[in-house]
N, C-alpha and C positions, 0 to 999 in steps of 0.2 A: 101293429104296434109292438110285435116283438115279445107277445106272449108266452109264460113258459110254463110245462107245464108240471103236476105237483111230482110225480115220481125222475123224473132226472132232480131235481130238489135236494129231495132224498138220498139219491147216489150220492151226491153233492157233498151233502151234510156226513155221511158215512166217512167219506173219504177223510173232512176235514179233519176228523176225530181223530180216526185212525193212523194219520200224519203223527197230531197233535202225541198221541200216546206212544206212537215209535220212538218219535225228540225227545221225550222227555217224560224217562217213565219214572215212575215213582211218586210225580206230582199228582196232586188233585185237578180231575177235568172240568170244564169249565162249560157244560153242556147247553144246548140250543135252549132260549127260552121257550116254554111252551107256548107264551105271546105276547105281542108287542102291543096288546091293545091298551095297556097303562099307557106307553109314550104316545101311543094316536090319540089317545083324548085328552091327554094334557095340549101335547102341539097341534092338534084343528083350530081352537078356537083364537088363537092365534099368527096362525100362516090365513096371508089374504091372497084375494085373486088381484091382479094387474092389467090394469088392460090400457094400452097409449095408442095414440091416434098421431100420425103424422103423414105428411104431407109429401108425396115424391113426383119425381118429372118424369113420366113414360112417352116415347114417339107417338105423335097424334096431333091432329090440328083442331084448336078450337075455333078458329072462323077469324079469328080477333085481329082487325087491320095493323093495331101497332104490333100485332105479335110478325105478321107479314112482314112490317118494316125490319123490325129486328133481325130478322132469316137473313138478310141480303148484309148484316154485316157479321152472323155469328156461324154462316158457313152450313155445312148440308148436317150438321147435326140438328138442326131444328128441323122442324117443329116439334117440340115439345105442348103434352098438357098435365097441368096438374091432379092426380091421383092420390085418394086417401088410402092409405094404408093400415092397418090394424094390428099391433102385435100382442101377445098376450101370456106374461108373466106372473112372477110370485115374489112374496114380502113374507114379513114375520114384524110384527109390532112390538115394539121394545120400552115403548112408554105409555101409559095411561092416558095421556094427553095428544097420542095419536103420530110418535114418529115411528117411520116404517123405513127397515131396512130389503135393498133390493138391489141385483145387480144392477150396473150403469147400462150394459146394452139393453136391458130391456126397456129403459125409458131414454135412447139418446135421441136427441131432434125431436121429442115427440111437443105435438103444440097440445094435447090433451093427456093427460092420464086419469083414471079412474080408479079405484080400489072397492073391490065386492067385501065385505066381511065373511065370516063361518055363520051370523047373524044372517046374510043376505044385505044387509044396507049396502046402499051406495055412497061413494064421496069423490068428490074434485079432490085431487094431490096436487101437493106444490113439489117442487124439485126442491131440497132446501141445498143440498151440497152432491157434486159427484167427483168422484177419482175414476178417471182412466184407466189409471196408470195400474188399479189392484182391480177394475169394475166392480166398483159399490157404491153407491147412488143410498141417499138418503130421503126419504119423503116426508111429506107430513100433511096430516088431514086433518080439520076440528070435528071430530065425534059426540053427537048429543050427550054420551053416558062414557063414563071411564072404562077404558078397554079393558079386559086379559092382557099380559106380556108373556113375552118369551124369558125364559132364565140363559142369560149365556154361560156357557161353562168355560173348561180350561183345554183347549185344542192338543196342548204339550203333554197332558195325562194319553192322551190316544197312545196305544200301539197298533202295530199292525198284526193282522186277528180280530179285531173286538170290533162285537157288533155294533153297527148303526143304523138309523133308518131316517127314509128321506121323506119329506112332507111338499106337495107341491100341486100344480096344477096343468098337470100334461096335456096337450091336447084339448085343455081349457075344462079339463074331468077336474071338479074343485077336490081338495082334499083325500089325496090320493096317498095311499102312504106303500111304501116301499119297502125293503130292508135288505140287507149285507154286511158287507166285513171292511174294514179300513183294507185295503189292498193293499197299498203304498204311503208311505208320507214324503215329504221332499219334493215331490215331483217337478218338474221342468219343462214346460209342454210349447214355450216359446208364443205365451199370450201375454205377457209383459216383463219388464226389468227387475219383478218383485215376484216372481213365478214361485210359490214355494207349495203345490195342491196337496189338499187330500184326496189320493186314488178308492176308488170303492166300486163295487158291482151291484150295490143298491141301483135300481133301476133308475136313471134316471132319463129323461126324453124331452123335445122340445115344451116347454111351458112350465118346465121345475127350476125354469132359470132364477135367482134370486132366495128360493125358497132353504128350507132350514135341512142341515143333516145333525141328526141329533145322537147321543148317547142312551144307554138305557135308563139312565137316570130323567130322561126327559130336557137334558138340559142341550142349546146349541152349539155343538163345537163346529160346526165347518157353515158357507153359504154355497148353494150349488151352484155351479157356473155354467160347464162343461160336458162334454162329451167327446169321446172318442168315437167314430160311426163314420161306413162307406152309407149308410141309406138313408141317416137322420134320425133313426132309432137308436135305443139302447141295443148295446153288447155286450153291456156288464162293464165297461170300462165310463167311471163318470168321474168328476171332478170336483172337488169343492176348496172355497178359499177357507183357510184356515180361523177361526171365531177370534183365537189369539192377535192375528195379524189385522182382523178388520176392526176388533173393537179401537186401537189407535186411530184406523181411518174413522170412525163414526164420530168416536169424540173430535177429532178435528174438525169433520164438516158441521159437527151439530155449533160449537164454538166461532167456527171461521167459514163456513160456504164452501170449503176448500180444503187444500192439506198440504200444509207449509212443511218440506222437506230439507234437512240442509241438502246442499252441493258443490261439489268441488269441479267440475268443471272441465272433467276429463274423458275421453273416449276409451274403453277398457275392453279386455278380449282372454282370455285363458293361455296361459302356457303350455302348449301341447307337447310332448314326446319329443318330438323334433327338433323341439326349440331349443331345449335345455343347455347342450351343450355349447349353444349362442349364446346365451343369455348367462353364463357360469353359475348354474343349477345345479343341485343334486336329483333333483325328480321334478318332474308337472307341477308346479306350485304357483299359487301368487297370482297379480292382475296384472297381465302387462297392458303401458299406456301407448294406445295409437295415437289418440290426438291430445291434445292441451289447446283449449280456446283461452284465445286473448286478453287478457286482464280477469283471468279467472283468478279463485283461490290457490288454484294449484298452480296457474301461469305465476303469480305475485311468491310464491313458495318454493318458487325454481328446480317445479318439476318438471321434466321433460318427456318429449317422442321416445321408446324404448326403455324408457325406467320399468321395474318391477317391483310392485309393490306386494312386500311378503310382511308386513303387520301393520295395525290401525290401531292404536291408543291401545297399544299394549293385548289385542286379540292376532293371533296369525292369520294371514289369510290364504285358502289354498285353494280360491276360483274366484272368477272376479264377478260374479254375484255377489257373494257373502259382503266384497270389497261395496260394492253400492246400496245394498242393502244398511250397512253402517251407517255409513254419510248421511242417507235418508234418513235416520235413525237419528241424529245430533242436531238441536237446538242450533238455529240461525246464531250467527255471534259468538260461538263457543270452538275454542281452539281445541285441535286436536294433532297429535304426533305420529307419523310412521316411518317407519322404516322400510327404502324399497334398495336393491341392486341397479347398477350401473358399472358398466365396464366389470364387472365381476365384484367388485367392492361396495359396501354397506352405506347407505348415507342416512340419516337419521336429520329430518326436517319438521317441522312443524307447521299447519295451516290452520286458517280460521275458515269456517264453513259461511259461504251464503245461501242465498237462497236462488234458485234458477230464476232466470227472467220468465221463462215460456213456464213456468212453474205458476206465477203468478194468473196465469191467463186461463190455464188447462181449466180450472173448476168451473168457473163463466163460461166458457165456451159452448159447452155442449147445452148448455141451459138457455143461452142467451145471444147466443148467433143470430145473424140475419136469417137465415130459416126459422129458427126458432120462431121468429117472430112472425113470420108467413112472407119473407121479402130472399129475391134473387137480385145481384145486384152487377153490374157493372161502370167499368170506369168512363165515366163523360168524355169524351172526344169531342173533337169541333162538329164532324158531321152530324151528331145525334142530336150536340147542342144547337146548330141550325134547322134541323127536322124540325125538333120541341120548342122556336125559339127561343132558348136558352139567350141570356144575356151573355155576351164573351167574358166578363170579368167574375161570371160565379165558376166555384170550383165546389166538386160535391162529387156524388156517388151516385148513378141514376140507377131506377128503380124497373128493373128489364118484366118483372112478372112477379105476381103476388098471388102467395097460395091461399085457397079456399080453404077459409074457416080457421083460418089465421087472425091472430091480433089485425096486422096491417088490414088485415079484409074485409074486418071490422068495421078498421077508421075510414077518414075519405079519400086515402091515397090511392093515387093509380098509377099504372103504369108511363114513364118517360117523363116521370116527377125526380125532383134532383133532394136527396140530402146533403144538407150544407153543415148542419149540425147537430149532433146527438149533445145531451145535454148538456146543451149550452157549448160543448168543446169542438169548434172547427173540424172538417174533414177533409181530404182532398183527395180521396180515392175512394176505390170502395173497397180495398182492403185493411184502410185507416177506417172506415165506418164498421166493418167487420170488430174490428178489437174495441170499440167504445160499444156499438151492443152488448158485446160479450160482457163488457162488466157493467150494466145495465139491472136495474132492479126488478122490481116489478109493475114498472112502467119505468118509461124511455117518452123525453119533451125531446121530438124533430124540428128542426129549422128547415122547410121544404121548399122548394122554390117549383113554378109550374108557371111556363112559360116567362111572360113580363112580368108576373105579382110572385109574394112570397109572403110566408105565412105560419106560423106554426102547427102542431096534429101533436096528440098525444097518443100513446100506443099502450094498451093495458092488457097483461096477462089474461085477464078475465076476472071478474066478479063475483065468480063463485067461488075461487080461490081461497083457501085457508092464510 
């Protein structure tokens, strides 16, 4: 687990000092707490354990005749069988009323999750909202009794130096507390378009994912995500999302399910060295555009392949993060000005921001997919539909394997049953059934056809569901 022990610590600590008073003598030092046991018993009762349940396809036969038929049309990758899976994360509780903040991969596809308290209770969680795009996943449980919260703090006060410590559940050790130094801020680690970490050598390890990195004050400035590791242990190199940057995700998903970003509609990439004097530069600046999609904001704004855009409603921009980060950042509907190069001369244009199409879908997705639900699906063909006597004039999604302990698994569907229609809205594929689950509630009314009859089935998250 990458244990360390207390006298290299020490060296450690010596060193930092000794930096510290070289830089910058004169100043008052800023010495190691003697302990950090105020921040641990504020943040235990607080940080929960996570634990999701989903459903995966490993090689293996289960016996099952229509699984046999299905082989001879889906090739030597079958036989497949269904396998529960177990992962096991961390949250921090942010309301009384029981919503729980926690990374997205720790709960994605999962058809169960659970939440342990610092109490020991147990409770069913719902997904209420997830972002991909930052992984922060929101949950929420009904608690007999008003919970403890976490206080969030101000991420932007961090420098780098100042202590923090991490709360979490490694290795599924409940309440595990850690401590370190902010490393780095900024960071860029290439796990999403919104990449902005906080670096730290607080320990962190598989099962802290979700969990809080806190200030000495007690309060949340970062959520742990990450690691850097050849072995899947800590190296002192860990990662967390900024509290600043997720309280706007929380609030949007606690409001919308989701997180309504503007966009413009552009493929964007950095100005390298090289570039400059192609592009009539004075140095590495700006975002240049590779693509412009069709009837985008920025297509209708008459930006083009090769623009550089070096400011956004009046901020510069000198990498084309910062450039998408903005956009993300502006209210759907709301005009916005830049200024990019072309041909070496300035052009000053104006667009109005929408919202991405695949934007709309991303928050449902992970919650509400056809796995989600315990179903694999593929698209009806004639042969399948002759197999299953299928009538030739339905069109639908047929249903190839249903995971155990799934909703579907639940109901009385089985497999080489046809969905025709998810609520209420036709389908004709099964990857037109894929995007009506995804934005499905908590329950989903099918139109199922199986053989010559057809019939409705309702499909329920489950019942004990908050």
């Amino acid at each position: 687990m990458g244990l360390r022990s207390v006298s290299p610590g020490r060296a450690f600590v010596l060193v930092v000092c000794f930096v510290l008073a070289s830089v910058v003598p004169g100043q008052a030092l800023t010495f190691v707490p003697e302990s950090f046991s105020s921040v641990a018993k504020a943040a235990r009762p607080v940080v929960v354990n996570i634990f999701s349940t989903r459903v995966v396809r490993v090689p293996g036969s289960t016996g099952d005749p229509v699984e046999d038929f299905f082989r001879q049309f889906f090739g030597p990758g079958l036989p497949y069988r269904a396998q529960r899976q177990q992962s096991l994360g961390s949250g921090f509780i942010i309301s009384s009323d029981g919503f729980i903040v926690t990374n997205a991969h720790v709960v994605a596809l999962a058809q169960q999750i659970r939440v342990r308290l610092a109490t020991r209770e147990e409770y069913e969680a719902k997904i209420v909202g997830v972002d991909q795009k930052t992984d922060i996943a929101l949950l929420k449980i009904r608690p007999k009794n008003p919970l403890p919260t976490a206080k969030l703090g101000d991420s932007d006060t961090l420098e780098v130096g100042d202590w923090v410590v991490a709360v979490g559940n490694p290795f599924g050790l409940a309440s595990t507390v850690t401590a370190g130094i902010v490393s780095a801020k900024d960071r860029v680690i290439g796990a999403g378009p919104y990449d902005d970490f906080i670096q730290t050598d607080a320990s962190i390890n598989p099962g802290n994912s979700g969990g809080p990195l806190l200030n000495l004050r007690g309060e949340v400035v970062g959520i742990n995500s990450a690691i850097l590791s050849r072995t899947g242990g800590s190296i002192g190199i860990g990662f967390a999302i900024p509290i600043n940057l997720a309280k706007k995700v929380i609030d949007e998903l606690r409001q919308h399910g989701r997180v309504i970003r503007g966009w413009l509609g552009v493929a964007i990439q950095d100005v390298t060295p090289d570039m400059v004097e192609s592009f009539g530069l004075d140095r590495p600046r700006g975002a240049l555009v590779v693509e412009v999609e069709p009837e985008s904001p920025a297509d209708r704004a008459g930006i083009r392949r090769g623009d550089v855009i070096v400011e956004f409603n009046g901020s510069p921009i000198e990498e084309s993060r910062q450039l998408s980060a903005r956009i993300a950042e502006l209210p759907v509907g709301r005009s916005a000005s830049l200024v990019l190069l072309r041909d070496g001369k300035e052009r000053y244009l104006t667009v109005t921001i929408a919202e991405s199409p695949e934007e709309a879908q991303l928050g449902g997705a992970m919650r509400g997919g056809a796995r989600a639900w315990g179903l694999v699906l593929t698209d009806l063909t004639p042969q399948l539909a002759a197999r299953f006597r299928i009538p030739r004039n339905v069109r639908g999604a047929m249903i190839r394997e249903i995971l155990p302990g799934s909703p579907a698994d639940r109901s009385g569907l089985q497999p080489g049953d046809v969905i025709r229609q998810v609520d209420r809205t036709p389908v004709s594929s099964a990857a037109a059934c894929e995007r009506e689950l995804a934005r499905a509630g908590d329950s989903v009314l099918l139109l199922v056809q199986r053989g010559q009859a057809s019939g409705y089935e309702l499909l329920e998250r489950g019942n004990d569901e908050p």
